[in-house]
C-alpha positions as CSV (number, residue, x, y, z in Angstrom):
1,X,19.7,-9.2,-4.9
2,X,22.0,-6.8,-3.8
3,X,21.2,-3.1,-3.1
4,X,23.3,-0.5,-4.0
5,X,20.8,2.2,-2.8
6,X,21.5,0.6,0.8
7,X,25.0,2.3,0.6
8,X,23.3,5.8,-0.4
9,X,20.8,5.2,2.2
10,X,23.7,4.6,5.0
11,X,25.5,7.1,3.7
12,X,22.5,9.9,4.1
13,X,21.9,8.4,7.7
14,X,25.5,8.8,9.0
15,X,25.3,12.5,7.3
16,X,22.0,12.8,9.3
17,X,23.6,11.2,12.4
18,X,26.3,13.8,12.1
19,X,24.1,16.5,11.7
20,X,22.9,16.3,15.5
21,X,26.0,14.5,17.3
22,X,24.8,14.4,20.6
23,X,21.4,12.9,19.9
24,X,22.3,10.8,16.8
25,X,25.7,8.9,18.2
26,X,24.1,7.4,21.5
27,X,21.0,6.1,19.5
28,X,23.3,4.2,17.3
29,X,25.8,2.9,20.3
30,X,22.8,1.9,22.4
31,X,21.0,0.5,19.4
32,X,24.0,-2.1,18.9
33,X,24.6,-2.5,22.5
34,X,21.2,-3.6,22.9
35,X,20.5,-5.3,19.9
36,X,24.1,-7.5,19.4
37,X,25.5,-7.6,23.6
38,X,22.8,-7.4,25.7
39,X,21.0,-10.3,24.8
40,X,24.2,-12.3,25.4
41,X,25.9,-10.5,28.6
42,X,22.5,-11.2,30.1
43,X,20.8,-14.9,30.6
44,X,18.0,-13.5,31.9
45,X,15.7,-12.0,29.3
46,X,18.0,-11.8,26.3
47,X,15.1,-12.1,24.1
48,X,13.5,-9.1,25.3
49,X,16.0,-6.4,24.7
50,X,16.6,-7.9,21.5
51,X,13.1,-7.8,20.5
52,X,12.4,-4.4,22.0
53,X,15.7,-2.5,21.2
54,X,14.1,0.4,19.0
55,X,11.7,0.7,21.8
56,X,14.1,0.6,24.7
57,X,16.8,3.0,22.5
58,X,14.1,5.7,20.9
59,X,12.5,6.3,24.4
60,X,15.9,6.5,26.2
61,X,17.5,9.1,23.5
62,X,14.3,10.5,23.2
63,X,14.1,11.6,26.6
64,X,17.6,12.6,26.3
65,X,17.1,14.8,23.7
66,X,13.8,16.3,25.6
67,X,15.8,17.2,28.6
68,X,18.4,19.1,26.5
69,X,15.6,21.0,24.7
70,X,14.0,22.3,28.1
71,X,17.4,23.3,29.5
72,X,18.3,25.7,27.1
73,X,20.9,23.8,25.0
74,X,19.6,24.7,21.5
75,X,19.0,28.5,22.2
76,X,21.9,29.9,20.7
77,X,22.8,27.4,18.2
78,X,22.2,27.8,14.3
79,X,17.6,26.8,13.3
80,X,19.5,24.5,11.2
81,X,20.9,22.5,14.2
82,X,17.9,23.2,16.2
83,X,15.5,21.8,13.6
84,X,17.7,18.6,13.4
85,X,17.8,18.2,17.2
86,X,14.7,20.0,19.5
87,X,12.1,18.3,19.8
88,X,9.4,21.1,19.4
89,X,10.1,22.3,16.6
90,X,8.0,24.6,14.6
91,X,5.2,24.5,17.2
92,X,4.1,20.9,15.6
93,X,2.1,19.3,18.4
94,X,0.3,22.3,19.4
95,X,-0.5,23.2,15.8
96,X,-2.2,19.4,14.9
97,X,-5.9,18.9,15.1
98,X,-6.7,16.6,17.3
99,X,-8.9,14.4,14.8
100,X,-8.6,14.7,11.2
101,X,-10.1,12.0,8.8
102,X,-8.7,11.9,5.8
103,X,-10.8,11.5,2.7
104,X,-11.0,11.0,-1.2
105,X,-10.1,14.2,-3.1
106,X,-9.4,16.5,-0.3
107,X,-7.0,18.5,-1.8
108,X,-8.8,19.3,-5.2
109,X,-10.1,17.0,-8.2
110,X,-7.1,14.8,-9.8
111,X,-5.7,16.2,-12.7
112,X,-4.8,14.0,-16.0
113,X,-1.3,14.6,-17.9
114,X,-0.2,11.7,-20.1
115,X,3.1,12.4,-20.5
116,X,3.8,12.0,-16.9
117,X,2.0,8.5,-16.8
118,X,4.9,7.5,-19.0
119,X,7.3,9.0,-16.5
120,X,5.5,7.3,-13.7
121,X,5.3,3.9,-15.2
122,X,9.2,4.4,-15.5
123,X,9.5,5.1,-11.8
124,X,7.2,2.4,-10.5
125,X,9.1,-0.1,-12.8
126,X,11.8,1.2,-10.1
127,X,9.9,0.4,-7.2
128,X,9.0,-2.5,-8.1
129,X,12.9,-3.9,-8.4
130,X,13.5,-2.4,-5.3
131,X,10.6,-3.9,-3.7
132,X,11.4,-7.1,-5.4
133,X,14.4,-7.5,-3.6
134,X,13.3,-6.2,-0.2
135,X,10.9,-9.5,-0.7
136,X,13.4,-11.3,-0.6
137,X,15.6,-10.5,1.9
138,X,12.9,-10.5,4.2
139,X,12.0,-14.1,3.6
140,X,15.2,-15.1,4.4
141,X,15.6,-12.8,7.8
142,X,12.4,-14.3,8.6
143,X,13.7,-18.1,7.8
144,X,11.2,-18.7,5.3
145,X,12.0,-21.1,1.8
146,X,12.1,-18.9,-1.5
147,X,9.4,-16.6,-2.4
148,X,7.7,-18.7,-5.6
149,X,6.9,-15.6,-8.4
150,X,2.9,-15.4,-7.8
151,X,3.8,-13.9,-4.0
152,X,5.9,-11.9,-5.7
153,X,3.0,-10.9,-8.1
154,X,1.2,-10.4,-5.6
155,X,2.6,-8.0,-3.0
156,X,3.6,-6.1,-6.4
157,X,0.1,-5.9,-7.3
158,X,-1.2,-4.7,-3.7
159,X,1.7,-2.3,-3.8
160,X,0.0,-0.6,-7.0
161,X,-3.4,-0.6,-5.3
162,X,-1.9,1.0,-2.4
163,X,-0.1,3.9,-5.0
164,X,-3.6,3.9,-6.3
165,X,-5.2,5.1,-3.1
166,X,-2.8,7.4,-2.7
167,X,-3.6,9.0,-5.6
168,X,-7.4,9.1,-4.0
169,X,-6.4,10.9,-0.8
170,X,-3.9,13.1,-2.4
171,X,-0.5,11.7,-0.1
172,X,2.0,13.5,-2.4
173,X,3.9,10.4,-2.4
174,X,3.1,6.4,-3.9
175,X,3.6,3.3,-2.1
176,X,6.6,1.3,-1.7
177,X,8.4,-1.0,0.4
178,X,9.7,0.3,3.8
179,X,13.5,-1.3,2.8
180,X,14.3,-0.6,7.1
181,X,11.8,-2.8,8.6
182,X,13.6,-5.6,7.0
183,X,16.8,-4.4,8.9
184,X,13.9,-4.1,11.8
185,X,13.0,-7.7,11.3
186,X,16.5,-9.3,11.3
187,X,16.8,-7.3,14.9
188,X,14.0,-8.2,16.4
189,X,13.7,-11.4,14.5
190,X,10.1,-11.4,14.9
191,X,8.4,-11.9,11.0
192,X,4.6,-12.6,12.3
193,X,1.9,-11.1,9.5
194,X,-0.2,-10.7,12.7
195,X,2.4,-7.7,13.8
196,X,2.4,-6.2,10.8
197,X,-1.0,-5.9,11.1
198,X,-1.2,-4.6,14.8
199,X,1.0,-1.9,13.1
200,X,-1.0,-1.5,10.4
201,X,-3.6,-0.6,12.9
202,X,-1.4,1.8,14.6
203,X,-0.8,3.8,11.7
204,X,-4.3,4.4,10.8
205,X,-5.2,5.4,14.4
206,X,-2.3,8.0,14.4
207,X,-3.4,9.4,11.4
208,X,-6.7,9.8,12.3
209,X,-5.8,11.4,16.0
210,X,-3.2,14.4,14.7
211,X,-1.8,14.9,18.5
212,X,-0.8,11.5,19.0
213,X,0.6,11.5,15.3
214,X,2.2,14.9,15.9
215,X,3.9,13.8,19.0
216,X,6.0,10.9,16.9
217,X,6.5,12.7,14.2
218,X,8.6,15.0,17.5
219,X,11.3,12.8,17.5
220,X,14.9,14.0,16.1
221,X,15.6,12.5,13.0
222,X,19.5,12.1,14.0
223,X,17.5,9.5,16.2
224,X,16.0,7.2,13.2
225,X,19.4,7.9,11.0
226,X,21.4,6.0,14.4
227,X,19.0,3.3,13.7
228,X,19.1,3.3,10.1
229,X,22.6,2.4,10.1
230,X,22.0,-0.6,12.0
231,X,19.1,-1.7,9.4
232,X,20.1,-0.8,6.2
233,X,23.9,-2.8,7.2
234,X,21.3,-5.9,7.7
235,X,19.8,-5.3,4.5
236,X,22.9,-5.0,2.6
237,X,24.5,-7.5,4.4
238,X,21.6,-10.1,3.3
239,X,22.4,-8.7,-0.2
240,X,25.9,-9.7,-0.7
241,X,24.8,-13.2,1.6
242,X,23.1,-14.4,-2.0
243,X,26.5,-14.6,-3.7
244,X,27.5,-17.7,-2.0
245,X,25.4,-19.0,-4.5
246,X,27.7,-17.9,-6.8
247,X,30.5,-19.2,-8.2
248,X,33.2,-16.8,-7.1
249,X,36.3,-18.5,-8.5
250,X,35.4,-17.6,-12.2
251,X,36.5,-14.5,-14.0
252,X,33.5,-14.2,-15.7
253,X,31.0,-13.9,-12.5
254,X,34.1,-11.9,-10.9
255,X,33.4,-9.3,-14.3
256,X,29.8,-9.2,-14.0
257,X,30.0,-8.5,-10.2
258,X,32.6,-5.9,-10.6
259,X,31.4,-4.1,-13.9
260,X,27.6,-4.1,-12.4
261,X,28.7,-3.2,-8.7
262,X,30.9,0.2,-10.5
263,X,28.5,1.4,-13.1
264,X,25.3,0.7,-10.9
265,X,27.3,3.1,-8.5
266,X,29.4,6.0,-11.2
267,X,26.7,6.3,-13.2
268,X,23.8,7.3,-10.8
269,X,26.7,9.6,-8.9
270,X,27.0,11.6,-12.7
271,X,23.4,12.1,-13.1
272,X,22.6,12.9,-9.0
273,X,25.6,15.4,-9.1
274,X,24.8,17.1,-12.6
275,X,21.4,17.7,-11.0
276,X,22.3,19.2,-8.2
277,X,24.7,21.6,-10.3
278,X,22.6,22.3,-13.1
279,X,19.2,22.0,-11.4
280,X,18.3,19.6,-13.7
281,X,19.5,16.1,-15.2
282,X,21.7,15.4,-18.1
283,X,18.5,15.0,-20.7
284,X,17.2,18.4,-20.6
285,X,14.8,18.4,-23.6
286,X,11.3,20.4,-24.0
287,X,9.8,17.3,-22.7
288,X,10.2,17.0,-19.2
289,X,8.4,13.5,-19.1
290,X,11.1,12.2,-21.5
291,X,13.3,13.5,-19.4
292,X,11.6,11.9,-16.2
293,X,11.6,8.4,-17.8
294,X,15.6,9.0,-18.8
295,X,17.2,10.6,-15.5
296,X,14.9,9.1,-13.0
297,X,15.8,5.4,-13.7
298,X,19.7,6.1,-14.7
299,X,19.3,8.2,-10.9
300,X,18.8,4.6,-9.5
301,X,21.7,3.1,-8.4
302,X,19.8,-1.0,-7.8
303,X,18.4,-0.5,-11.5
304,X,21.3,0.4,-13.0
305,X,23.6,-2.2,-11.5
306,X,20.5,-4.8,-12.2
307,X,20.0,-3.5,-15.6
308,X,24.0,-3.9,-16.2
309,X,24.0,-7.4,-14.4
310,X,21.7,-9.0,-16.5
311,X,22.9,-8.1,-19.9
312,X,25.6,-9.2,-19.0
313,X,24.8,-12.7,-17.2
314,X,22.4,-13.3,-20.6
315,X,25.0,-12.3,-23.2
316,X,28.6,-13.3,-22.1
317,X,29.5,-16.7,-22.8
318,X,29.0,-19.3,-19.9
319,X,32.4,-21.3,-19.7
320,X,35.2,-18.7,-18.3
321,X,37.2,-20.9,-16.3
322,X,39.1,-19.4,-13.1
């Protein structure tokens, strides 16, 4: 499966790497110098800085961007360039608890609105495609045989467990795949369950001791939008790999490839830039859960192309010789 979000997602991470030049364009050259040349200019331990690129990179640029901080180099820029590039910004280490354990209805008793239900079910229908083929693609970076449909099943279903915890601890935010750390596991090309776990692990102790959290959350984004564009080109890259399955010679999958890949890409462009005129999307009705379910999906660039793909694959007629 092919996602056309990956281009939107590449495009906002060079527009993020751009926003902070210095900091953003030597995490991306020393991310593919490490990651693609290191590991085969040097004999000796080419598996490490392969494996350990985003660690070797983030603390090199991070310290980088650190020392330009403390001299002075931000002081008489724009806050908008400063908050994109210093990395102590709005006081947020110093203004973290040091522990803070999060628990079940902190922020206020859950309220009920079932017209938004219907907007949500609309929106994790989305997730779920996208998480579908972020499955996948990370089967075959990690060399594994095709994910049967009950795994499938399943990490869907653990996905909406995890949306409804989130709903428990008030996150602001539901659960879906991380789309990078595929990219991240076709660089390192290490797909062990036991490090996602370790991670796992790390995530919950960060959140639990604010400073240490605080302190990553200090990094420049201009510093994960350098590595973005080295994950999300992995991600789409292992996209367009499934079309060698394809027969590529017929005008008929040459349609459905083109007519999919343009209106999974106009259409979400009309509805993302009417909204950003208007203020709102192009259903504007009383409702605003109707118009959730309508401009939410149409917003999606993977649905609509999937949505447009299928149709047609299950509707044109089969035999369309070259």
């Amino acid at each position: 499966m092919f996602r056309l979000s990956d281009l939107g997602f590449m495009s906002l991470a060079s527009q993020r790497v751009a926003k902070c030049v210095e900091i953003g364009l030597p995490e991306l050259i020393l991310m593919v110098a490490f990651s693609q040349y290191l590991p085969h200019v040097l004999h000796s331990g080419k598996g490490v800085f392969g494996r350990f690129s985003v660690l070797f990179t983030v603390s090199i640029v991070w310290l980088y961007a650190y020392i330009l901080t403390i001299s002075g180099a931000y002081k008489n820029v724009k806050l908008k360039t400063q908050a994109h590039c210093r990395v102590d910004r709005s006081g947020l280490i110093g203004g973290a608890p040091w522990i803070s354990v999060p628990y079940p209805f902190q922020w206020g008793a859950p309220t009920f609105d079932a017209g938004e239900c219907f907007a949500m079910m609309m929106t994790s229908f989305i997730a779920i495609v996208e998480s579908t083929g972020a499955f996948i693609a990370a089967s075959r970076y990690a060399s594994a045989t095709m994910i049967p449909p009950s795994i499938v099943s399943r990490g869907i279903g653990w996905q909406g467990i995890g949306i409804l915890l989130d709903s428990f601890f008030g996150t602001a935010n539901g659960t879906s795949v991380a789309v990078e750390n595929v990219g991240l596991l076709a660089v390192t090309h290490v797909g062990s369950r036991r490090v996602v776990q370790i991670s796992a692990g790390f995530m919950i102790f960060f959140a639990v001791l604010g400073k240490f959290g605080a302190l990553f959350a200090s990094i420049p984004l201009p510093i994960f939008a350098g590595m973005y564009c080295v994950f999300f080109a992995y991600v789409g890259a292992c996209g367009l790999s499934f079309l060698q399955f394809c027969n590529l010679n017929s005008f008929r999958t040459k349609f459905i490839l083109g007519f999919s890949f343009f209106i999974g890409i106009s259409v979400p462009q009309y509805f993302n830039e009417y909204a950003s005129v208007s203020g709102h999307g192009p259903v504007h009705t009383g409702a605003r859960w109707f118009n959730d379910m309508i401009n939410v999906p149409f917003s999606n660039k993977p649905f609509v192309a999937g949505l447009v793909a299928y149709f047609l694959d299950n509707t044109m007629h089969l035999h369309q010789s070259a």
